[in-house]
OpenMM code with the backbone's topology and positions (N, CA, C; nanometers):
from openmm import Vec3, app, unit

residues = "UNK UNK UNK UNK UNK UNK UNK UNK UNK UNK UNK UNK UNK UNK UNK UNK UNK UNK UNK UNK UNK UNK UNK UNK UNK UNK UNK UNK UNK UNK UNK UNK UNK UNK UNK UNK UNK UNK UNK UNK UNK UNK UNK UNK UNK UNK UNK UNK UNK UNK UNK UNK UNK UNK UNK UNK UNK UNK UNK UNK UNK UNK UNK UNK UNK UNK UNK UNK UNK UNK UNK UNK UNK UNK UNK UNK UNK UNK UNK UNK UNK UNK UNK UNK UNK UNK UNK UNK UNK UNK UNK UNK UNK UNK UNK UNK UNK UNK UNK UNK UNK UNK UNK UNK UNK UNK UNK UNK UNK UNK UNK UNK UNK UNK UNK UNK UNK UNK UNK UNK UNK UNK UNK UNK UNK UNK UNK UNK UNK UNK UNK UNK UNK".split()
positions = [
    Vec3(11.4688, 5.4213, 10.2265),
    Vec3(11.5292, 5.5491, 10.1993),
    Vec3(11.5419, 5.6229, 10.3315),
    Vec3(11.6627, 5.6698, 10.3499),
    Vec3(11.6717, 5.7545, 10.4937),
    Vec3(11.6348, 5.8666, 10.4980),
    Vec3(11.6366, 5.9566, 10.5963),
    Vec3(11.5880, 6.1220, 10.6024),
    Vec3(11.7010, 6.1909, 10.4837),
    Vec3(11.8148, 6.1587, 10.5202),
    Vec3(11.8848, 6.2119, 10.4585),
    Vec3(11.8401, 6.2493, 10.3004),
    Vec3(11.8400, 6.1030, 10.2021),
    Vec3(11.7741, 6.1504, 10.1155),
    Vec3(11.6722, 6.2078, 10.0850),
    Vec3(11.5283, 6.1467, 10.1655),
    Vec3(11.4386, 6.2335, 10.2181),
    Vec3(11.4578, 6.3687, 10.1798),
    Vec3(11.5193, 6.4142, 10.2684),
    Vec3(11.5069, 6.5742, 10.2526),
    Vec3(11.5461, 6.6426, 10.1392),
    Vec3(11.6867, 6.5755, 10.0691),
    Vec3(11.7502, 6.6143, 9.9380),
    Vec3(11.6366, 6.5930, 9.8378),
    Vec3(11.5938, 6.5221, 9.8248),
    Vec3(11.4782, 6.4927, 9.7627),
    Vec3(11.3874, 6.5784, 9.7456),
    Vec3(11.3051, 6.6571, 9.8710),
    Vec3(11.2153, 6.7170, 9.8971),
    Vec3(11.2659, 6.8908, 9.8397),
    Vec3(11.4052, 6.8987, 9.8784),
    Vec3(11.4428, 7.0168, 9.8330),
    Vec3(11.5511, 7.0365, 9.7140),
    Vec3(11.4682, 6.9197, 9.5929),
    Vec3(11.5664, 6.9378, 9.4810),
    Vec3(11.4513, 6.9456, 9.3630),
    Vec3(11.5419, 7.0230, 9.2288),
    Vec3(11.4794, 7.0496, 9.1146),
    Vec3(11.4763, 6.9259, 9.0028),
    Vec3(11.5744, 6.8523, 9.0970),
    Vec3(11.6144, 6.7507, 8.9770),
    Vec3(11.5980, 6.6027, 9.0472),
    Vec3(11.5760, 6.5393, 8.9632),
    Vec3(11.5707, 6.3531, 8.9806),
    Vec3(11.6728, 6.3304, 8.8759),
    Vec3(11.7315, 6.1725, 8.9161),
    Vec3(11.7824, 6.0901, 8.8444),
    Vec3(11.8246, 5.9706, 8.9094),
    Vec3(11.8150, 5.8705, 8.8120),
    Vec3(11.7628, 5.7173, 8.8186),
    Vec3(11.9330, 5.7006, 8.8093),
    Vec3(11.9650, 5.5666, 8.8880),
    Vec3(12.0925, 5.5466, 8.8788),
    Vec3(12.1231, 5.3784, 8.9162),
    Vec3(12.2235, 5.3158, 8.9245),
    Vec3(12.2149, 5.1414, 8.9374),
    Vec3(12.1382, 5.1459, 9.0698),
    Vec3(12.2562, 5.1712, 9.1389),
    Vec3(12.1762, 5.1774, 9.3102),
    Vec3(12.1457, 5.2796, 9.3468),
    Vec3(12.0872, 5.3222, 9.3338),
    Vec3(11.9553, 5.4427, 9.4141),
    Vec3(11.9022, 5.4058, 9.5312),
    Vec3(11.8625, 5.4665, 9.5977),
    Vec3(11.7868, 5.3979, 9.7562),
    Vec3(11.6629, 5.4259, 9.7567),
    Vec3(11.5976, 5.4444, 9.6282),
    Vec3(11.4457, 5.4263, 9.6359),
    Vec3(11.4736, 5.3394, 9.4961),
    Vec3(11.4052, 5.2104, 9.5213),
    Vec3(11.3837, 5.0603, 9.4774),
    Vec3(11.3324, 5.1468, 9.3064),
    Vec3(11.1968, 5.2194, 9.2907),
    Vec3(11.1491, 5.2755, 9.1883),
    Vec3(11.2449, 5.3724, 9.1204),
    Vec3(11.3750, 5.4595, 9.1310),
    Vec3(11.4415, 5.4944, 9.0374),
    Vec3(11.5580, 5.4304, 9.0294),
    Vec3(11.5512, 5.2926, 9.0395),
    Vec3(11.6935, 5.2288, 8.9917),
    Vec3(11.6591, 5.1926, 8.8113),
    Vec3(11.8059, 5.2059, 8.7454),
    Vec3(11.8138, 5.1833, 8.6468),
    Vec3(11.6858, 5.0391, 8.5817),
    Vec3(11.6583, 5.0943, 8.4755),
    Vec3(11.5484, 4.9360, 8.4110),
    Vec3(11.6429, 4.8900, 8.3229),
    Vec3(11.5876, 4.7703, 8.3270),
    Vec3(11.6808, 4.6720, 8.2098),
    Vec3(11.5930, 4.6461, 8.1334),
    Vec3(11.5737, 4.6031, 7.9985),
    Vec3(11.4965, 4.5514, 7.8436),
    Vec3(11.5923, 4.4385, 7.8009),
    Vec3(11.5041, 4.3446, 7.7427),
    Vec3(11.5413, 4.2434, 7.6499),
    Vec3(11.5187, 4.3315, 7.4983),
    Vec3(11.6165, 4.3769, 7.4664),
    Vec3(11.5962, 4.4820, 7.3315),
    Vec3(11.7054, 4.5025, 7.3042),
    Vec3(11.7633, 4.5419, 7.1851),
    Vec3(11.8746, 4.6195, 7.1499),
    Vec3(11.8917, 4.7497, 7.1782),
    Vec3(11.9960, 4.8560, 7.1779),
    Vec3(12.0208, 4.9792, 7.1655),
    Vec3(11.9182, 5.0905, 7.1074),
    Vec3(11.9161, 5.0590, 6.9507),
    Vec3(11.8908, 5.0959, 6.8802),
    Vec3(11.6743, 5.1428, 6.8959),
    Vec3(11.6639, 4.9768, 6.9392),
    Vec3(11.4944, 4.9718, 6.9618),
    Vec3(11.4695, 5.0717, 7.0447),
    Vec3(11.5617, 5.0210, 7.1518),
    Vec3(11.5281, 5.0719, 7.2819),
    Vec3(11.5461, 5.2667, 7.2664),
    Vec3(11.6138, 5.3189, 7.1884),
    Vec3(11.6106, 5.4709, 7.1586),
    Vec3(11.5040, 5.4826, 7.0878),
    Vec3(11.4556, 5.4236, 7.0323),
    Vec3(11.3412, 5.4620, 6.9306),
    Vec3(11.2117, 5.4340, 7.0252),
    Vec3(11.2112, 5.3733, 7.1213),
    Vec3(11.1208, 5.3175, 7.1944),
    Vec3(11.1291, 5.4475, 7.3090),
    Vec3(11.1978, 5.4525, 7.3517),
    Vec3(11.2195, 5.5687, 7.4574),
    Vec3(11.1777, 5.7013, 7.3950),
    Vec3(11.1950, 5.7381, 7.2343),
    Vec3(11.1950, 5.8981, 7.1661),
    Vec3(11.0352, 5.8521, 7.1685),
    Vec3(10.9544, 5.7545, 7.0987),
    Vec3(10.8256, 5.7205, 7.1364),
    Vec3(10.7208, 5.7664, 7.2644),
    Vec3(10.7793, 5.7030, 7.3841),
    Vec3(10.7500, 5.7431, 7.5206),
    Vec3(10.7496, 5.8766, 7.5209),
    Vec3(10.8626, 5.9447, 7.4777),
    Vec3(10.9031, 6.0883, 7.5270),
    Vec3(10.7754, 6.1759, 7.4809),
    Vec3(10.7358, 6.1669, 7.3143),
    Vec3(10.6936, 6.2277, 7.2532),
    Vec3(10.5200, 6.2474, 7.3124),
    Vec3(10.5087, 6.0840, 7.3118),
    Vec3(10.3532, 6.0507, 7.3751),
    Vec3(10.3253, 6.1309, 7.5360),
    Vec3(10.4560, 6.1414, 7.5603),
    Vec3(10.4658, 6.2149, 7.7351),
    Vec3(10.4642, 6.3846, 7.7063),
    Vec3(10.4109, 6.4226, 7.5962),
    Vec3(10.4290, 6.5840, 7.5986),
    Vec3(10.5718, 6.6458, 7.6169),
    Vec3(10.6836, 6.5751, 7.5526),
    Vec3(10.8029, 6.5982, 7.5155),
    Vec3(10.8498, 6.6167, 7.3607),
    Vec3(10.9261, 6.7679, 7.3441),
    Vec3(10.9722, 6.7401, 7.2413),
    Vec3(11.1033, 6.7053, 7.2017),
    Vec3(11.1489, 6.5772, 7.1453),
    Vec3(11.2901, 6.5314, 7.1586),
    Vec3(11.3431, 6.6727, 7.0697),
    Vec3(11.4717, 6.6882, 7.1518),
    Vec3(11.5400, 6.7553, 7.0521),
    Vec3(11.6835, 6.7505, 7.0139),
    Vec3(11.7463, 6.6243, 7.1013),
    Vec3(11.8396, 6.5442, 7.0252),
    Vec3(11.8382, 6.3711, 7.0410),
    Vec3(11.8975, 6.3599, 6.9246),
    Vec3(11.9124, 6.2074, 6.9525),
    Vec3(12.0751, 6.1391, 6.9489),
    Vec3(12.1376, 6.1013, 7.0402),
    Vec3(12.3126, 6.1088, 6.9860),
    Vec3(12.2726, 5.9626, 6.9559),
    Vec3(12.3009, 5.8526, 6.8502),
    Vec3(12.2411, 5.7317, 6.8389),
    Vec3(12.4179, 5.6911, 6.8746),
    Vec3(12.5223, 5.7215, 6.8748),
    Vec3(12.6335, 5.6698, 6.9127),
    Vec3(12.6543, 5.6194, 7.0711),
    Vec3(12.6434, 5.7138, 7.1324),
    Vec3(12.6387, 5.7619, 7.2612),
    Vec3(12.5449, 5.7169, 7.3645),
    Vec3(12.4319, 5.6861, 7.2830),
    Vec3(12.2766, 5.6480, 7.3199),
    Vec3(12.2373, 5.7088, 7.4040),
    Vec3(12.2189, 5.8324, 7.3679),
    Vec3(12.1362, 5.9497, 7.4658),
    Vec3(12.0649, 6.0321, 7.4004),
    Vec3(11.9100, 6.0795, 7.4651),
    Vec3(11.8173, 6.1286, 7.3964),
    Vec3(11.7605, 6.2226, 7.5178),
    Vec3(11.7523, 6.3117, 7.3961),
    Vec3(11.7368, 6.5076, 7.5007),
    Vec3(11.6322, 6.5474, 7.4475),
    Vec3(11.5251, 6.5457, 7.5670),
    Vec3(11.3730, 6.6191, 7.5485),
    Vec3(11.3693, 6.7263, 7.6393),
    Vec3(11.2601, 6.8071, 7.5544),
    Vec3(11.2190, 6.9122, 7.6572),
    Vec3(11.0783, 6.9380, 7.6608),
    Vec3(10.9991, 6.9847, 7.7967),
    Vec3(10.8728, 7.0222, 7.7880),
    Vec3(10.8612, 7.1275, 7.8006),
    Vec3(10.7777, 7.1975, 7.7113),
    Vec3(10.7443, 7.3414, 7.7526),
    Vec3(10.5959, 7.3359, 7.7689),
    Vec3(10.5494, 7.2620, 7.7647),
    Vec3(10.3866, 7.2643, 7.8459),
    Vec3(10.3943, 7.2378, 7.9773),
    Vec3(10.2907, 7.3363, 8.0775),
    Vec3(10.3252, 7.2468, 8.2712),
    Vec3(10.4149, 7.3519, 8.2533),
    Vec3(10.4764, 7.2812, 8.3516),
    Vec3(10.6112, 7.3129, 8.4105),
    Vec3(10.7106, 7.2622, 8.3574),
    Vec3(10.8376, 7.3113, 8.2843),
    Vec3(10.9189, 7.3377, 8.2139),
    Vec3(11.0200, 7.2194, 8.2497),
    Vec3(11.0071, 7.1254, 8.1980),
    Vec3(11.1571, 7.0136, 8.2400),
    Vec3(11.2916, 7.0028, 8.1060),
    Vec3(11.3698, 6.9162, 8.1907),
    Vec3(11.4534, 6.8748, 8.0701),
    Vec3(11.4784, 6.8059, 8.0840),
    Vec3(11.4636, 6.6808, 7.9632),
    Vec3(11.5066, 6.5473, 7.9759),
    Vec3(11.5939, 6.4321, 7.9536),
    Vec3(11.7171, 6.4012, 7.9847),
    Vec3(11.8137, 6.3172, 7.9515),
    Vec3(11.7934, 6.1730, 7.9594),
    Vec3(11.7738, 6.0916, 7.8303),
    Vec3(11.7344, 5.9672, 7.8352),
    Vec3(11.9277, 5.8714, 7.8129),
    Vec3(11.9480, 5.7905, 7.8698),
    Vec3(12.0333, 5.7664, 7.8555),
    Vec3(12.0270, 5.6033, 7.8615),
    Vec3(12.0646, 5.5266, 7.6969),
    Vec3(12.0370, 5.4390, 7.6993),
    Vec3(12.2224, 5.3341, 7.6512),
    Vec3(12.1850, 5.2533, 7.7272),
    Vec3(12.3436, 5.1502, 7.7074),
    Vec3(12.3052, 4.9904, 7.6980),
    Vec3(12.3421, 4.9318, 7.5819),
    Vec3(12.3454, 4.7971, 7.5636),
    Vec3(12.4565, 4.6840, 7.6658),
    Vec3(12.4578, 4.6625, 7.7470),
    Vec3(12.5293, 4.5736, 7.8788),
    Vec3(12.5801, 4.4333, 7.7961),
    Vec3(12.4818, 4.3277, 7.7249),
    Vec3(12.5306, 4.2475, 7.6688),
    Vec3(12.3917, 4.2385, 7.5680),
    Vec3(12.4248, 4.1287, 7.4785),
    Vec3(12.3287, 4.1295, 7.3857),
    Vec3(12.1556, 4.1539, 7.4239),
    Vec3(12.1027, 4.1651, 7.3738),
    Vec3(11.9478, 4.2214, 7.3638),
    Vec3(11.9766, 4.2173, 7.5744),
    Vec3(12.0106, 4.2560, 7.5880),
    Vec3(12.0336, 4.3324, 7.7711),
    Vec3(12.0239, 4.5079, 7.7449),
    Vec3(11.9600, 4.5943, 7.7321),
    Vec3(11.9677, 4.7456, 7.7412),
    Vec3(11.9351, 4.8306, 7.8802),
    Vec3(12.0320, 4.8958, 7.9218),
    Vec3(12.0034, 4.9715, 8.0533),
    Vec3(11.9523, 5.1109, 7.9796),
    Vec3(11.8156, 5.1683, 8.0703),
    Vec3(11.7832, 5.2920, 8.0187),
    Vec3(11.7984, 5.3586, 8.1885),
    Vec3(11.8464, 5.5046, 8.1708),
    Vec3(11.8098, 5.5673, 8.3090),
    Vec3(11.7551, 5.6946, 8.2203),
    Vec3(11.7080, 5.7999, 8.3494),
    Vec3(11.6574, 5.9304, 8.2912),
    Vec3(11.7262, 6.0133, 8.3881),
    Vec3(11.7540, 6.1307, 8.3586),
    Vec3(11.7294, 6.3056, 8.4657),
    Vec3(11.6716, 6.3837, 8.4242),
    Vec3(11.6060, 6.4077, 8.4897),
    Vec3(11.5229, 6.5184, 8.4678),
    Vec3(11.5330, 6.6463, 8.5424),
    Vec3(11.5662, 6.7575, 8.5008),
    Vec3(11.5712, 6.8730, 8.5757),
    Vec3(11.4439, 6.9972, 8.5488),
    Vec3(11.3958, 7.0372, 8.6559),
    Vec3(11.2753, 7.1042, 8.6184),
    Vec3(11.3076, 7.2406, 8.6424),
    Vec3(11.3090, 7.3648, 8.5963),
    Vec3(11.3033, 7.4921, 8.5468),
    Vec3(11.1981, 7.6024, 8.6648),
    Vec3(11.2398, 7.6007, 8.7636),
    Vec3(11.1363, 7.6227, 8.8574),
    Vec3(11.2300, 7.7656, 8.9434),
    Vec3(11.1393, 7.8631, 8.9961),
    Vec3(11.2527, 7.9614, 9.0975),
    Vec3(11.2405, 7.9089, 9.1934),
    Vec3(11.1463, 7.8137, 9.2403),
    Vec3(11.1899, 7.7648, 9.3915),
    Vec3(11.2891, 7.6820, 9.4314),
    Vec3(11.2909, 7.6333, 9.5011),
    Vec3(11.4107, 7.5701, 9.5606),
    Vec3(11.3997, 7.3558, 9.5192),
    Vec3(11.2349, 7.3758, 9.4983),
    Vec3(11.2151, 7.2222, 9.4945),
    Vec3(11.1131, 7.2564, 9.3527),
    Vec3(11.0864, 7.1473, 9.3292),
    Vec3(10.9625, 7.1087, 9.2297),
    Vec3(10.8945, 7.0251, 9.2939),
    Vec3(10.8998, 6.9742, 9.4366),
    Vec3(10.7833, 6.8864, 9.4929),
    Vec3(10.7746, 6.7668, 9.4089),
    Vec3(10.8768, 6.7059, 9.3911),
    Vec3(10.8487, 6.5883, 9.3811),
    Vec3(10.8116, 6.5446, 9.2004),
    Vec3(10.7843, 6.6799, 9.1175),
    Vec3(10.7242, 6.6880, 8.9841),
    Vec3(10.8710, 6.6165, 8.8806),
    Vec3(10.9812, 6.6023, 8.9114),
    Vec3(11.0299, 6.5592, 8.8119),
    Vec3(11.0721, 6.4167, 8.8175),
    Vec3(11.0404, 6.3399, 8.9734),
    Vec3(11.0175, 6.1750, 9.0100),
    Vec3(10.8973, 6.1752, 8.8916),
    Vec3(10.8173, 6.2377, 8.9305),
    Vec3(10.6358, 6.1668, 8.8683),
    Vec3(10.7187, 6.1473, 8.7140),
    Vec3(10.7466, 6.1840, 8.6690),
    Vec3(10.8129, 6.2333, 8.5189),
    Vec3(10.8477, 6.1314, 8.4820),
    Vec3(10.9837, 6.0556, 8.5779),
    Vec3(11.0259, 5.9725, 8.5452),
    Vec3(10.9962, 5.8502, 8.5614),
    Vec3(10.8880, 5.8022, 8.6907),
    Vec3(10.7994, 5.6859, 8.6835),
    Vec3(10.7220, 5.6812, 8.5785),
    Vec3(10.6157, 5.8211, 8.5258),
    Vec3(10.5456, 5.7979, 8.4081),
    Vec3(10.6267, 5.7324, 8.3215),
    Vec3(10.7310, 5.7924, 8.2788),
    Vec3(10.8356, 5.7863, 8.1483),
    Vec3(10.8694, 5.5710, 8.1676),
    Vec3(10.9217, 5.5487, 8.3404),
    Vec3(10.9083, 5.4309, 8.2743),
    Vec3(10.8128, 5.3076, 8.2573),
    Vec3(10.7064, 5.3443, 8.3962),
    Vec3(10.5847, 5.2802, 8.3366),
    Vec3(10.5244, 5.2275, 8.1843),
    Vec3(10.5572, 5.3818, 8.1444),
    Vec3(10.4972, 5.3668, 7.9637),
    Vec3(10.5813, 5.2598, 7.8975),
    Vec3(10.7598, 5.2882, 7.9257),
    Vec3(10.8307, 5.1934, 7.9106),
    Vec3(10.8589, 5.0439, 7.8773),
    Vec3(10.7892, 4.9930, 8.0105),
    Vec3(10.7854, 4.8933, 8.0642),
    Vec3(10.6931, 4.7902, 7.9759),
    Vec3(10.5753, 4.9225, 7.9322),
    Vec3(10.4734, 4.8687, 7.8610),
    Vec3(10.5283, 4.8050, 7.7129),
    Vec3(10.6290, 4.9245, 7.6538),
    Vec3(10.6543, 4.9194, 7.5242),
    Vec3(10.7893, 4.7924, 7.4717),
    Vec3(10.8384, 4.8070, 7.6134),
    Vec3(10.9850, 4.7046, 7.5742),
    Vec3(10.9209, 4.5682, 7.6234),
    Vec3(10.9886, 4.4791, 7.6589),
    Vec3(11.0775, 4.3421, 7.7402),
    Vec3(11.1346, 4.4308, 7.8378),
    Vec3(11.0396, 4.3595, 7.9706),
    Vec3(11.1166, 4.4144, 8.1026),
    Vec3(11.1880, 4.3261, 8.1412),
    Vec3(11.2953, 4.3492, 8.1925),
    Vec3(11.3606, 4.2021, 8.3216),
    Vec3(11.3902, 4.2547, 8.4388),
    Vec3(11.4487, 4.3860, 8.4501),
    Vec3(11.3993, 4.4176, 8.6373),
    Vec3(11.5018, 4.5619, 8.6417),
    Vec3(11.4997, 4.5583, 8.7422),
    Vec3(11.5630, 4.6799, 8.8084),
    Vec3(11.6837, 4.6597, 8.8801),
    Vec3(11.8225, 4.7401, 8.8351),
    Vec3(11.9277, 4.7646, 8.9595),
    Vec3(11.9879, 4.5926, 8.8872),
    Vec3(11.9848, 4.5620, 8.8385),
    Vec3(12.0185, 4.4461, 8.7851),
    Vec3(12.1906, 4.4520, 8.7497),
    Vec3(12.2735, 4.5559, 8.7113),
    Vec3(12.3896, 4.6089, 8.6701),
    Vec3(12.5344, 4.5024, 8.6935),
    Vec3(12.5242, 4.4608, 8.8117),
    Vec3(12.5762, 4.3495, 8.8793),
    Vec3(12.5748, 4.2193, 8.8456),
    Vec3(12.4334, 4.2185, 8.8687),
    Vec3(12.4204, 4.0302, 8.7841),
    Vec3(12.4697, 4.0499, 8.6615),
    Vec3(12.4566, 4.1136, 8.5778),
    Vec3(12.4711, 4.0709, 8.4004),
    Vec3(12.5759, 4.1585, 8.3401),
    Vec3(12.6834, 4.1889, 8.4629),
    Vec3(12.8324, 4.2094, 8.4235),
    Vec3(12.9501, 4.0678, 8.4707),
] * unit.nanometer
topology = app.Topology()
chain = topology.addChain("A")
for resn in residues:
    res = topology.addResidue(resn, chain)
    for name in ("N", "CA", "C"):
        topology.addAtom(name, app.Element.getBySymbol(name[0]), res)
């Protein structure tokens, strides 16, 4: 990761996980799971993470939490089936803060979020988007 991001990083409210990211830990995860699991598996995580979901679009495959314990986030789970039992999940998280950064509090968020993940699905890897198109 260069300074560049570095610093954006250091002075932002928000994270989000994406195919290629330039930190190895928020690239998109892949599951051996369906759609469907994999939202129910993710609203699971959310809930156990001191989140309360408060939508679920099951079309769309996106799931919207919020914390109001701590420090105040919001959470966009965004889940897509690539090819059969193949599911990409990413997150953003934006944290509710007057400063200028959250220090780093809405990364931790989203490693917790997929750690727990990782636990609950079929992992096969990260940033993967490429191979299994």
């Amino acid at each position: 990761m260069g300074f560049r991001e570095t610093l954006s990083q250091l002075v932002s409210s928000r994270t989000e996980t994406t195919e290629h990211h330039s930190n190895p830990s928020l690239q998109t995860h892949y599951y051996k799971t369906t759609k469907d699991k994999a939202i129910a598996a993710v609203e699971r995580v959310m809930q156990q993470s001191g989140f309360t979901v408060k939508r679920v679009e099951q079309e769309r495959g996106e799931v919207i939490a919020q914390s109001t314990s701590g420090q105040k986030s919001l959470l966009v789970a965004t889940i897509v089936m690539v090819k059969p039992f193949r599911t990409a999940v990413d997150f953003s998280c934006s944290t509710d803060t007057i400063l200028p950064s959250d220090f780093g509090h809405s990364k931790k968020r989203i490693l917790s979020l997929y750690e727990q993940l990782d636990k609950e699905l079929p992992y096969i890897g990260s940033g993967l988007g490429d191979e299994l198109l």
